[in-house]
PDB file of N, CA, C and O in Angstrom:
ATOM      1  N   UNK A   1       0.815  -1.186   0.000  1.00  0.00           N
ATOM      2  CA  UNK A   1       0.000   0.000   0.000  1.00  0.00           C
ATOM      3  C   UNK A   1       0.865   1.258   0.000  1.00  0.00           C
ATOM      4  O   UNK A   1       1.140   1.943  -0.985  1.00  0.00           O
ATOM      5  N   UNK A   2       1.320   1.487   1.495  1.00  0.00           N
ATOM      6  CA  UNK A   2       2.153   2.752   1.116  1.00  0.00           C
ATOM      7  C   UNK A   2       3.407   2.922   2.428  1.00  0.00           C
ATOM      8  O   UNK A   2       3.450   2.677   3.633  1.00  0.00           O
ATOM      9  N   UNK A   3       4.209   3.403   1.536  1.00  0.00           N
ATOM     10  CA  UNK A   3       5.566   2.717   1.982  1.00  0.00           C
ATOM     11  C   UNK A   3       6.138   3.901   3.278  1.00  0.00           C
ATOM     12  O   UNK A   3       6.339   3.450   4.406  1.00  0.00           O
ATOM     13  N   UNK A   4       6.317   5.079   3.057  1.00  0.00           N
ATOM     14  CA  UNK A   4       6.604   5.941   3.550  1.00  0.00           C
ATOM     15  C   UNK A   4       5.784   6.853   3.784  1.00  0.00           C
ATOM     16  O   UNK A   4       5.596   7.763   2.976  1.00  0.00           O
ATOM     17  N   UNK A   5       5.083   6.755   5.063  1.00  0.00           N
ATOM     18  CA  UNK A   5       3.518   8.071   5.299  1.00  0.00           C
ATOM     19  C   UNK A   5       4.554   9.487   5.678  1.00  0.00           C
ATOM     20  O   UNK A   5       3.968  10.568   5.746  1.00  0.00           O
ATOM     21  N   UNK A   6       5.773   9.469   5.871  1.00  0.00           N
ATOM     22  CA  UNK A   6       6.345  11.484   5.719  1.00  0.00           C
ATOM     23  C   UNK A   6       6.339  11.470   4.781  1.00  0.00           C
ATOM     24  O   UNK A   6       6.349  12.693   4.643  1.00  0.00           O
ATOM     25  N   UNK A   7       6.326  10.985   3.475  1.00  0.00           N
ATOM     26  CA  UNK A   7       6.513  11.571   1.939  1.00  0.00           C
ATOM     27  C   UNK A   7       5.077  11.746   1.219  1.00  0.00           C
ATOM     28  O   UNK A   7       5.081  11.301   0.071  1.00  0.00           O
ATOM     29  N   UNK A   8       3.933  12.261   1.618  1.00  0.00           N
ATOM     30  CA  UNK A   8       2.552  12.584   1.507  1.00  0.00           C
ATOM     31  C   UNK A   8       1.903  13.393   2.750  1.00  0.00           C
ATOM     32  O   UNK A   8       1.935  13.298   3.977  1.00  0.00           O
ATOM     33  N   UNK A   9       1.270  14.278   1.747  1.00  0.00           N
ATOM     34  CA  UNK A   9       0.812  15.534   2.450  1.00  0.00           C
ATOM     35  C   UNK A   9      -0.569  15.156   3.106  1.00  0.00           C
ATOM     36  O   UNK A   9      -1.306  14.402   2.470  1.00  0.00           O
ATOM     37  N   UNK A  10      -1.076  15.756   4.661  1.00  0.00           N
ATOM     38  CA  UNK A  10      -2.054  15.040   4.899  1.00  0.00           C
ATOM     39  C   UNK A  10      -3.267  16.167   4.644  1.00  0.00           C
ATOM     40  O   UNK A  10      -3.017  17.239   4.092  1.00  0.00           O
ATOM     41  N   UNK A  11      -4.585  15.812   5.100  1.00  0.00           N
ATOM     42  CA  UNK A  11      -5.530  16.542   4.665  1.00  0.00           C
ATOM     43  C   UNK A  11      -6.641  16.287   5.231  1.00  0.00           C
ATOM     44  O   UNK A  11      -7.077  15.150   5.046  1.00  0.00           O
ATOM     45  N   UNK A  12      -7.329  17.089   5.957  1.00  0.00           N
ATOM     46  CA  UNK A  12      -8.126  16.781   6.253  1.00  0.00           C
ATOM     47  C   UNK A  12     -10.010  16.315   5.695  1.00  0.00           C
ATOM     48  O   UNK A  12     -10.201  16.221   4.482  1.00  0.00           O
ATOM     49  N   UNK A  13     -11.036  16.108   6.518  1.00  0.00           N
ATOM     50  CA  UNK A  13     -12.165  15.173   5.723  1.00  0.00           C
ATOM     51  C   UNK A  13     -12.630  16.627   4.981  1.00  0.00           C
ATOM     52  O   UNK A  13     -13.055  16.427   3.843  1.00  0.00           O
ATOM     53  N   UNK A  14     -12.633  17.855   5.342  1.00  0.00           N
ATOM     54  CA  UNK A  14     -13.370  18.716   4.972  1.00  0.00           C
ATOM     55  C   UNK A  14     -12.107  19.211   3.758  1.00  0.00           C
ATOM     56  O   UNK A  14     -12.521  19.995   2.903  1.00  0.00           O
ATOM     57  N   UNK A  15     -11.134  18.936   3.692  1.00  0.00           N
ATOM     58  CA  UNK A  15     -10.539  18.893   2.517  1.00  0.00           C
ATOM     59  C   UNK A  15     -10.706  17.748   1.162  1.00  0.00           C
ATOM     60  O   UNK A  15     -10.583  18.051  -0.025  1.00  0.00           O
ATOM     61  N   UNK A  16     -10.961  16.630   1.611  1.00  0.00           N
ATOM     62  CA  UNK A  16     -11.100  15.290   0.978  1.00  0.00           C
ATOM     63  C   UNK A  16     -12.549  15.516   0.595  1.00  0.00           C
ATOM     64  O   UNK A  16     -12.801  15.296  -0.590  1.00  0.00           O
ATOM     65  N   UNK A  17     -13.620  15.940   1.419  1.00  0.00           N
ATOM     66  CA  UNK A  17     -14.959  16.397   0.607  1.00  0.00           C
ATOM     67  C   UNK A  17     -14.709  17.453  -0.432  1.00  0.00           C
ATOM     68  O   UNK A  17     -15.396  17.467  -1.453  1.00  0.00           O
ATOM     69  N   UNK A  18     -13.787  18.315  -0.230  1.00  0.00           N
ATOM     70  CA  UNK A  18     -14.275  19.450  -1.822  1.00  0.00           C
ATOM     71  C   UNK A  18     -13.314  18.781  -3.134  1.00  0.00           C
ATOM     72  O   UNK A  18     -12.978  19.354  -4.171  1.00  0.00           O
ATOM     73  N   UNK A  19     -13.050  17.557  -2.751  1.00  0.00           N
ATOM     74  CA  UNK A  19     -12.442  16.353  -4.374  1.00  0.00           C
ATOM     75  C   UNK A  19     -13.773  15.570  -4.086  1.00  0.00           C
ATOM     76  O   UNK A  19     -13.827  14.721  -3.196  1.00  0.00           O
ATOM     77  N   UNK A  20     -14.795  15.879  -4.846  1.00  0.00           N
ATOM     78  CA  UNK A  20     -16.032  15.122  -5.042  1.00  0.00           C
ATOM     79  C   UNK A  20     -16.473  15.218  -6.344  1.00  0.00           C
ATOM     80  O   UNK A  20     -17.590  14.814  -6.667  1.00  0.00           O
ATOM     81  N   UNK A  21     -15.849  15.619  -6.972  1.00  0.00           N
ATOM     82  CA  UNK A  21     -15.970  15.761  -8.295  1.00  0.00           C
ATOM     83  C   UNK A  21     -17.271  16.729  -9.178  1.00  0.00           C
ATOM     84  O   UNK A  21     -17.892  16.741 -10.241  1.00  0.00           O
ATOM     85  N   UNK A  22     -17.144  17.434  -7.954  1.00  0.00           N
ATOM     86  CA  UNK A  22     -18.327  18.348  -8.752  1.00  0.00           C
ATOM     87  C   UNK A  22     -18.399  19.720  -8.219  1.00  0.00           C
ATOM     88  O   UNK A  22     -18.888  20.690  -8.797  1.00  0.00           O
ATOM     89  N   UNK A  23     -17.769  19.687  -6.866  1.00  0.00           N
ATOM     90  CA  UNK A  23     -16.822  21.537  -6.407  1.00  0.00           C
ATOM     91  C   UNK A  23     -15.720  21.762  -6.991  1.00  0.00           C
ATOM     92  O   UNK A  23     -15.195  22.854  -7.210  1.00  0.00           O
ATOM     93  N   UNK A  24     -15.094  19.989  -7.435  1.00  0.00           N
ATOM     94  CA  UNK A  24     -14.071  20.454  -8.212  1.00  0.00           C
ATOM     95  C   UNK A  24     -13.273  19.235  -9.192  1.00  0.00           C
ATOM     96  O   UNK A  24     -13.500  18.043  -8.987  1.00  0.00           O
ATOM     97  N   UNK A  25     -12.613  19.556  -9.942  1.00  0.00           N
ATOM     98  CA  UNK A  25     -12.733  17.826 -11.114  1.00  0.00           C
ATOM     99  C   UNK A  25     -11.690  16.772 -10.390  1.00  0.00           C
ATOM    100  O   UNK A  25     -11.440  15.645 -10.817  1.00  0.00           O
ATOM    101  N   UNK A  26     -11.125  17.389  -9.180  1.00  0.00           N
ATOM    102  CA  UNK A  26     -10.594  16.123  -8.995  1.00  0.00           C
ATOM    103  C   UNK A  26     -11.433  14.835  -8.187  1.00  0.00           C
ATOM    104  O   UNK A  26     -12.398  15.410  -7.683  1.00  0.00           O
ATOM    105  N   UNK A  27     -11.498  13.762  -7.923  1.00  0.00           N
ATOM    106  CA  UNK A  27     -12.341  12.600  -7.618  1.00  0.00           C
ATOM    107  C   UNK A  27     -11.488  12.307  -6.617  1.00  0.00           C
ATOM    108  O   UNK A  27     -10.440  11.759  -6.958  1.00  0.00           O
ATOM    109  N   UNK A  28     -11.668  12.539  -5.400  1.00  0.00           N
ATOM    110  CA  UNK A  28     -10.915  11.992  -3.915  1.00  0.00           C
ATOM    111  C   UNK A  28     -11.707  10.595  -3.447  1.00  0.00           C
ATOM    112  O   UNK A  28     -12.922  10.659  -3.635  1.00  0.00           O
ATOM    113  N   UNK A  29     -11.168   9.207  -2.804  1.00  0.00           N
ATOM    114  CA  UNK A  29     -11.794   9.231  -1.815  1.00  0.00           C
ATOM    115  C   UNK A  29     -10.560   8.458  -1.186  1.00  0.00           C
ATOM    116  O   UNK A  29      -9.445   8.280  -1.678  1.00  0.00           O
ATOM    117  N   UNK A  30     -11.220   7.924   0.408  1.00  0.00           N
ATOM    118  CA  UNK A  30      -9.827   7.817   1.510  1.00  0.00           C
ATOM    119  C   UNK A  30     -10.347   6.520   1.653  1.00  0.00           C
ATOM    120  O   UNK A  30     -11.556   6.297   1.585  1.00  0.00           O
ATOM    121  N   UNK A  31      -9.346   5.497   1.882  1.00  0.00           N
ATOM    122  CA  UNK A  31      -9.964   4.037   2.501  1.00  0.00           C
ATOM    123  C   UNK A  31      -8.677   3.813   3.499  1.00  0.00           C
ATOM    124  O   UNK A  31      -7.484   3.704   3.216  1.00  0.00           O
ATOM    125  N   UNK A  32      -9.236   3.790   4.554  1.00  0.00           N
ATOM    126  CA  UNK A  32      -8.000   3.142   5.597  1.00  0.00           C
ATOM    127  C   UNK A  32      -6.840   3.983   5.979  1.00  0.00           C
ATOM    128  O   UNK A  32      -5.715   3.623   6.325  1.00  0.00           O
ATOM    129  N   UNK A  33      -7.521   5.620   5.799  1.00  0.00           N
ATOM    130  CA  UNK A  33      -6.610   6.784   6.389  1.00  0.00           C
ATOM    131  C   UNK A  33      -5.655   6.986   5.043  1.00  0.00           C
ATOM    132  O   UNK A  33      -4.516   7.249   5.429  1.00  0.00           O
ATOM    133  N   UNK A  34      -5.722   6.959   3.870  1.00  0.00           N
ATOM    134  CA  UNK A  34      -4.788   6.260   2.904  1.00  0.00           C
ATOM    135  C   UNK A  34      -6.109   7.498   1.778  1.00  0.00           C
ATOM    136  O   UNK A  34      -7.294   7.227   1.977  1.00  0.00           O
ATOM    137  N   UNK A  35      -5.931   8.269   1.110  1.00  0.00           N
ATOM    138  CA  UNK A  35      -6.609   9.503  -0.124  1.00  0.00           C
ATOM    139  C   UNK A  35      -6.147   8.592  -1.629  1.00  0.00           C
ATOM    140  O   UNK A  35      -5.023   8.201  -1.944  1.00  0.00           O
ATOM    141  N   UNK A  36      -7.181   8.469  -2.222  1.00  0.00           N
ATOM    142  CA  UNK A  36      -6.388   7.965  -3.340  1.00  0.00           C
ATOM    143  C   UNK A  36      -7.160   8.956  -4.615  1.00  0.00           C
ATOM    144  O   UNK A  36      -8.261   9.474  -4.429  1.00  0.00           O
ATOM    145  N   UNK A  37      -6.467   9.090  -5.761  1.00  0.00           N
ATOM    146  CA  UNK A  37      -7.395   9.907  -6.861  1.00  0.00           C
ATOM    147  C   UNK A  37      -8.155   8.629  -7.576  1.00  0.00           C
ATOM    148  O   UNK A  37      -7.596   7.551  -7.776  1.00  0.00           O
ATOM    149  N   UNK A  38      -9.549   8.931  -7.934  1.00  0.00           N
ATOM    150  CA  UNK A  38      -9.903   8.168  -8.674  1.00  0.00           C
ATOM    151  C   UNK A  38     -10.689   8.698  -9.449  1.00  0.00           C
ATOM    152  O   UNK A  38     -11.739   8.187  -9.841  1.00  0.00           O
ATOM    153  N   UNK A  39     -10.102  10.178  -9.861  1.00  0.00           N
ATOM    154  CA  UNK A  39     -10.707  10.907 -11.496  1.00  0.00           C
ATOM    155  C   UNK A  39     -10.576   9.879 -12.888  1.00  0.00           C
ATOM    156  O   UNK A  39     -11.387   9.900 -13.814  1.00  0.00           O
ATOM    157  N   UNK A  40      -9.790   9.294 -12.841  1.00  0.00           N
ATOM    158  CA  UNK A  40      -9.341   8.417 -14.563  1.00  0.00           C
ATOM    159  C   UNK A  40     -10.340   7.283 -14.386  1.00  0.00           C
ATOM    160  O   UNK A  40     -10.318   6.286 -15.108  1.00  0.00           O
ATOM    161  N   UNK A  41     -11.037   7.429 -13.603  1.00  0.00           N
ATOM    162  CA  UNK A  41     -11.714   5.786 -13.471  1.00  0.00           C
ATOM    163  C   UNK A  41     -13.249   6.450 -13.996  1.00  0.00           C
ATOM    164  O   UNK A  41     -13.754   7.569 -13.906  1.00  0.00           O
ATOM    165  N   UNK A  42     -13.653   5.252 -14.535  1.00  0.00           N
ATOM    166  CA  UNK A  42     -14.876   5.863 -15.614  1.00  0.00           C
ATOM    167  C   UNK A  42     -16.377   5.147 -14.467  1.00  0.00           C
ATOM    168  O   UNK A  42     -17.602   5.166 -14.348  1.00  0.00           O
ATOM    169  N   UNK A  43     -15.189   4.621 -13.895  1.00  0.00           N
ATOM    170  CA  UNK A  43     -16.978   4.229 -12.654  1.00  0.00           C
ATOM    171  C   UNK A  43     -17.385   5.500 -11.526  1.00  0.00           C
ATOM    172  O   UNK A  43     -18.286   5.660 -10.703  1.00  0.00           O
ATOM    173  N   UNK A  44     -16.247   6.257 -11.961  1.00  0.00           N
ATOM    174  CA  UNK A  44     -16.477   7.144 -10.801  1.00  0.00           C
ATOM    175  C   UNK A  44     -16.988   8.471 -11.269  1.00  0.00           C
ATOM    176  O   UNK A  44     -16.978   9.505 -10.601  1.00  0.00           O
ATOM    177  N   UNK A  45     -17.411   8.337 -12.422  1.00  0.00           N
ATOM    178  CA  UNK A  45     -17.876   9.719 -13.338  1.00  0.00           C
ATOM    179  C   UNK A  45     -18.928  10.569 -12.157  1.00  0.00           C
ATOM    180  O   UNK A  45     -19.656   9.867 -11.455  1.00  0.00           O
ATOM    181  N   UNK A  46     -18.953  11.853 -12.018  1.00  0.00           N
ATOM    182  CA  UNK A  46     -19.831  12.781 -11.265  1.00  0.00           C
ATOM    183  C   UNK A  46     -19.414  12.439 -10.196  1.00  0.00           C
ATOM    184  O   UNK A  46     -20.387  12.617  -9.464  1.00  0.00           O
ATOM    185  N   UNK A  47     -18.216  11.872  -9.291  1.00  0.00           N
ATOM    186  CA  UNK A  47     -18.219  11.524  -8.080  1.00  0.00           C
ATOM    187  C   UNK A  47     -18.533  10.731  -7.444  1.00  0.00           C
ATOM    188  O   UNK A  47     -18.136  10.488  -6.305  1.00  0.00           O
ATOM    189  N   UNK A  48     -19.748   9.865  -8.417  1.00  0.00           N
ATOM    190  CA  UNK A  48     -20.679   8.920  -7.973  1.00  0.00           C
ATOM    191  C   UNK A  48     -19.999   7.503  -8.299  1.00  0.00           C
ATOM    192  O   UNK A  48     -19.341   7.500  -9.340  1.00  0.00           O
ATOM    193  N   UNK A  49     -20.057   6.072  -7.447  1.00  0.00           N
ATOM    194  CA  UNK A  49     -20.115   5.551  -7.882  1.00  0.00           C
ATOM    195  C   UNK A  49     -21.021   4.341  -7.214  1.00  0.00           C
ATOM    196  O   UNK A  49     -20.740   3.856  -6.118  1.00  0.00           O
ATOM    197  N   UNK A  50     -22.359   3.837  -8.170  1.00  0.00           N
ATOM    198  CA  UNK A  50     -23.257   2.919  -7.223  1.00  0.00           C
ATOM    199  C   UNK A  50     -23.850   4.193  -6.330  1.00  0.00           C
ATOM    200  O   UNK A  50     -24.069   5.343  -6.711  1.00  0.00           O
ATOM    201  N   UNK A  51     -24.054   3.546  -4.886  1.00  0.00           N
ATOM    202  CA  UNK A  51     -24.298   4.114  -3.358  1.00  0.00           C
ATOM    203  C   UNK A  51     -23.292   5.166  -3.190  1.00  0.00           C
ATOM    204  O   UNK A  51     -23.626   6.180  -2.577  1.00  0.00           O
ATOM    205  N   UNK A  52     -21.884   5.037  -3.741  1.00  0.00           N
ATOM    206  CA  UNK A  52     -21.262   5.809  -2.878  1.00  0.00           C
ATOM    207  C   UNK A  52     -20.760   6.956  -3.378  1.00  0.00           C
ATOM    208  O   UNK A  52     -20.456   7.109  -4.561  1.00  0.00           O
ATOM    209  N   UNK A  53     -20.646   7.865  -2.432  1.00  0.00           N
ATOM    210  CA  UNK A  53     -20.247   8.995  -3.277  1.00  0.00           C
ATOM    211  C   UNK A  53     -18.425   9.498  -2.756  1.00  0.00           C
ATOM    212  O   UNK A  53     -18.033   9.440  -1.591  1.00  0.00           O
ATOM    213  N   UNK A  54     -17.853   9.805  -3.547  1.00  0.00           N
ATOM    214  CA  UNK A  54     -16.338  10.258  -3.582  1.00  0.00           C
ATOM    215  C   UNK A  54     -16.335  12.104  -2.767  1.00  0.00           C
ATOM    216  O   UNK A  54     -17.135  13.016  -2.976  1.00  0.00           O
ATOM    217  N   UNK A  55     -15.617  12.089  -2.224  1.00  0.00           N
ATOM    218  CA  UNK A  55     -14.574  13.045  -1.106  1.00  0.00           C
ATOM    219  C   UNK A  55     -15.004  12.682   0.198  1.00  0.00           C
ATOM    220  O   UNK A  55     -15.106  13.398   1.194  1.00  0.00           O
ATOM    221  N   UNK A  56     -15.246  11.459   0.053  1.00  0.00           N
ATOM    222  CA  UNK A  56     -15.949  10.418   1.654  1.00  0.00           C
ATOM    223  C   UNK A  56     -14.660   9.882   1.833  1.00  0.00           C
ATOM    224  O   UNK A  56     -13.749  10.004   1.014  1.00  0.00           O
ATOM    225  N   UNK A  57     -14.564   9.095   3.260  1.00  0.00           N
ATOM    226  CA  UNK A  57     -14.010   8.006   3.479  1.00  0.00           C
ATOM    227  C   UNK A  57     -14.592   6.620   3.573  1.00  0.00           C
ATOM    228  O   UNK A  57     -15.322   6.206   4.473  1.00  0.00           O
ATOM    229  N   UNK A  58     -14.084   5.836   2.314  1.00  0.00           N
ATOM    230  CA  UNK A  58     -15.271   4.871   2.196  1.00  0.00           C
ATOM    231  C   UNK A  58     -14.203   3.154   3.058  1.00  0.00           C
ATOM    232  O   UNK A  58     -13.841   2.084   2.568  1.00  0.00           O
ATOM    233  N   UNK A  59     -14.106   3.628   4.142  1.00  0.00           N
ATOM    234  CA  UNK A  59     -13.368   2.331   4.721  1.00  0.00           C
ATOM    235  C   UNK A  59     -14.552   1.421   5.253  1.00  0.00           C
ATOM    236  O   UNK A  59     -14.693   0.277   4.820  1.00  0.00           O
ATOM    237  N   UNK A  60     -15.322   1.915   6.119  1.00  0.00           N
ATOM    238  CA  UNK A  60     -16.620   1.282   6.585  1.00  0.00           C
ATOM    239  C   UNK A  60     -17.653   0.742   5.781  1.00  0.00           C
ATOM    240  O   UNK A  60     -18.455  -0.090   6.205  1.00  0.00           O
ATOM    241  N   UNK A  61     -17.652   1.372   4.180  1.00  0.00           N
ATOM    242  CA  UNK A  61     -18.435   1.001   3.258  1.00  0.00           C
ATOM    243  C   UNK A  61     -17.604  -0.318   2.414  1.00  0.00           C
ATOM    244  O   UNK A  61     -18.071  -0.832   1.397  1.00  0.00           O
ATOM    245  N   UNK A  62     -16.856  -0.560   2.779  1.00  0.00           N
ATOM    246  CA  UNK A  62     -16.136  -0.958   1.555  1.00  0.00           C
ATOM    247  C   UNK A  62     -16.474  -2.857   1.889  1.00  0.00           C
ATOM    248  O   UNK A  62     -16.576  -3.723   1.020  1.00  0.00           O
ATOM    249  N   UNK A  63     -16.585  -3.047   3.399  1.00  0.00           N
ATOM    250  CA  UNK A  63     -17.671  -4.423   3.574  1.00  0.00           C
ATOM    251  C   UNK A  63     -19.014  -5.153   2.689  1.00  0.00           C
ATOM    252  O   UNK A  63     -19.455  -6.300   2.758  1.00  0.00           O
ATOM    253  N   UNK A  64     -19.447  -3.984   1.848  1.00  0.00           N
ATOM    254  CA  UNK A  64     -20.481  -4.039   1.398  1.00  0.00           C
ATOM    255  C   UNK A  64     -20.266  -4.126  -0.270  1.00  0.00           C
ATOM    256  O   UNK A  64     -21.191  -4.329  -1.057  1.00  0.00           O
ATOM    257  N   UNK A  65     -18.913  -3.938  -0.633  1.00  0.00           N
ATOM    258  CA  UNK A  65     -18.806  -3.856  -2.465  1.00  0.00           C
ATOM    259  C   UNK A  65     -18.409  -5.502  -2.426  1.00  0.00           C
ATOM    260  O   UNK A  65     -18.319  -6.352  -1.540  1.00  0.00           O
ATOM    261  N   UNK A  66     -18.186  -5.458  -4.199  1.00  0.00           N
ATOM    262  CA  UNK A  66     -18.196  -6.741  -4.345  1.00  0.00           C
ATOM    263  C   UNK A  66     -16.507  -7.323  -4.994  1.00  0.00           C
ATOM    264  O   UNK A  66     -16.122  -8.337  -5.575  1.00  0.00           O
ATOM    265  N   UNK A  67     -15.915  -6.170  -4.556  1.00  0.00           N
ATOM    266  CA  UNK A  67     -14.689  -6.432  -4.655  1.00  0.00           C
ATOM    267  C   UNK A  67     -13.621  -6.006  -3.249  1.00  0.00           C
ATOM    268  O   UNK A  67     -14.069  -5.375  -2.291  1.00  0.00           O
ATOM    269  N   UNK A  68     -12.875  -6.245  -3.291  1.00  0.00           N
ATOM    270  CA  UNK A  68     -11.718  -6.403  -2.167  1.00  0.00           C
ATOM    271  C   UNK A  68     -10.580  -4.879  -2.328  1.00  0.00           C
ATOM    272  O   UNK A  68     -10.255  -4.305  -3.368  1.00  0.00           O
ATOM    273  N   UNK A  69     -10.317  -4.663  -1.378  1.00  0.00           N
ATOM    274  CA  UNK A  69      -9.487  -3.076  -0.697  1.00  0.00           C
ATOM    275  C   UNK A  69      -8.402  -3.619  -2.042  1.00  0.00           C
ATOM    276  O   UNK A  69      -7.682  -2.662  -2.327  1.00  0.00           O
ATOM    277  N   UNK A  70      -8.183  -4.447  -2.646  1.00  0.00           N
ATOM    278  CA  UNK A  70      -7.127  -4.447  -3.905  1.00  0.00           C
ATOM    279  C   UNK A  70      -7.267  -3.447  -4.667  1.00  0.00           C
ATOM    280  O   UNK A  70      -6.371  -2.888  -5.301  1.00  0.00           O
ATOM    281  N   UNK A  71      -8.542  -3.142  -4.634  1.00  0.00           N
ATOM    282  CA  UNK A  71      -9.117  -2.042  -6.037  1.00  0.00           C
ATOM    283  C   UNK A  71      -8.327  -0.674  -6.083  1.00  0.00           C
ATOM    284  O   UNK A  71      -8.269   0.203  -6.944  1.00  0.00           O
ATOM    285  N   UNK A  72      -7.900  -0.775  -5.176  1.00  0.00           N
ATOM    286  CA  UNK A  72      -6.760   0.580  -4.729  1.00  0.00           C
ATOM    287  C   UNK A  72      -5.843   0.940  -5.116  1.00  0.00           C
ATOM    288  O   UNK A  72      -5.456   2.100  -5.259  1.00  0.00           O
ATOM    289  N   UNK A  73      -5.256  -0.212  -5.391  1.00  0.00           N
ATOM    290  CA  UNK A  73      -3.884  -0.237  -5.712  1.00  0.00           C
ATOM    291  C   UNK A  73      -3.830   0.095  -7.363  1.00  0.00           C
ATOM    292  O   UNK A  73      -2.853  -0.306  -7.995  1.00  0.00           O
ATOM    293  N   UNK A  74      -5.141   0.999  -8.195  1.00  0.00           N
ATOM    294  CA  UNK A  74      -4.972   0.770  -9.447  1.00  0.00           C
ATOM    295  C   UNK A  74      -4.688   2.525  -9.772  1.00  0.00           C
ATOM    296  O   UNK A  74      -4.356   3.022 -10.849  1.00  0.00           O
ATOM    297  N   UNK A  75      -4.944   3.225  -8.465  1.00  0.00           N
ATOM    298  CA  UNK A  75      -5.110   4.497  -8.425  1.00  0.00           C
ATOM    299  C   UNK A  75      -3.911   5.083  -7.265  1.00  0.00           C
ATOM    300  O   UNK A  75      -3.500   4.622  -6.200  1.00  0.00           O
ATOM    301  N   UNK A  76      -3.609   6.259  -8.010  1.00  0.00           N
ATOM    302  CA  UNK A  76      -2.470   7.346  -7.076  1.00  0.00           C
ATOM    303  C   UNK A  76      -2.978   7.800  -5.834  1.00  0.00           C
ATOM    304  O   UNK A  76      -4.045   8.322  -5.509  1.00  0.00           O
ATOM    305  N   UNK A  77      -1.656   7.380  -5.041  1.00  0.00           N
ATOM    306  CA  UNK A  77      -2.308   7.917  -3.491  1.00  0.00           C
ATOM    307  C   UNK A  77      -2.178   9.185  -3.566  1.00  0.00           C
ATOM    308  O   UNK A  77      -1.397   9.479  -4.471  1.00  0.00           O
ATOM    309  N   UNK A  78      -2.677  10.252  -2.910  1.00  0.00           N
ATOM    310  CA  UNK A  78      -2.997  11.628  -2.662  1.00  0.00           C
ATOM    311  C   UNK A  78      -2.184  12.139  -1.905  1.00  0.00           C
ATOM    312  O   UNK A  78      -1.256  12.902  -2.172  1.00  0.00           O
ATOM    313  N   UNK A  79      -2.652  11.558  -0.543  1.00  0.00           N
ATOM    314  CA  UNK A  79      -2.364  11.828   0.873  1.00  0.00           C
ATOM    315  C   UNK A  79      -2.570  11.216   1.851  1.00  0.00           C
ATOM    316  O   UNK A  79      -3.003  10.118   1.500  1.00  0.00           O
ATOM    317  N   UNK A  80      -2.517  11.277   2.818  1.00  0.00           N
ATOM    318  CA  UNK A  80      -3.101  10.942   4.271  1.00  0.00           C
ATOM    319  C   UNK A  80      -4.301  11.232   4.497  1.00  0.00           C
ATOM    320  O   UNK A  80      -4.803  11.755   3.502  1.00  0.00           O
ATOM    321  N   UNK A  81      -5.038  11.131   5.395  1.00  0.00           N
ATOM    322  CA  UNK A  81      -6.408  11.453   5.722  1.00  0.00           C
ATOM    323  C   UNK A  81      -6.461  11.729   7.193  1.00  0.00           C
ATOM    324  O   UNK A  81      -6.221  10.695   7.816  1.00  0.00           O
ATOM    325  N   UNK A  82      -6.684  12.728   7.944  1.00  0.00           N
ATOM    326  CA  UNK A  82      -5.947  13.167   9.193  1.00  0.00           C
ATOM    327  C   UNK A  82      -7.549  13.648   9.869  1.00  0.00           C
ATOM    328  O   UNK A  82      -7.622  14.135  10.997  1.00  0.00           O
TER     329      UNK A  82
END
């Protein structure tokens, strides 16, 4: 996941909400204290994807998809989530 947490800037939730993709084009969301971008991903168009919506922290939700915390690893980490 991620190797060195001093080499990423942290940020807080009320920062990680205005990357929702519609205050502003980048697509945030945080799983496991861990920000990842997921603008290039075409499931995440409008912020939305399914139920969930992006500049959340979707760690608690993520019991409920039908894939595994792997899905992460396909997208750039951001930051921290503080």
């Amino acid at each position: 996941m991620i190797d060195d947490k001093n080499n990423y800037p942290s940020y807080s939730r009320f920062k990680l909400a205005l990357r929702n993709g519609q205050d502003r084009p980048e697509i945030w969301v945080a799983y496991k204290g861990i920000i990842y971008d997921v603008s290039c991903s075409r499931l995440w168009r409008d912020g939305k994807h399914y139920e969930h919506w992006a500049g959340q922290d979707l760690t608690d939700e993520l019991k409920d998809a039908p894939h595994s915390c792997q899905v992460f690893e396909r997208f750039p980490i951001i930051g921290l989530l503080i």
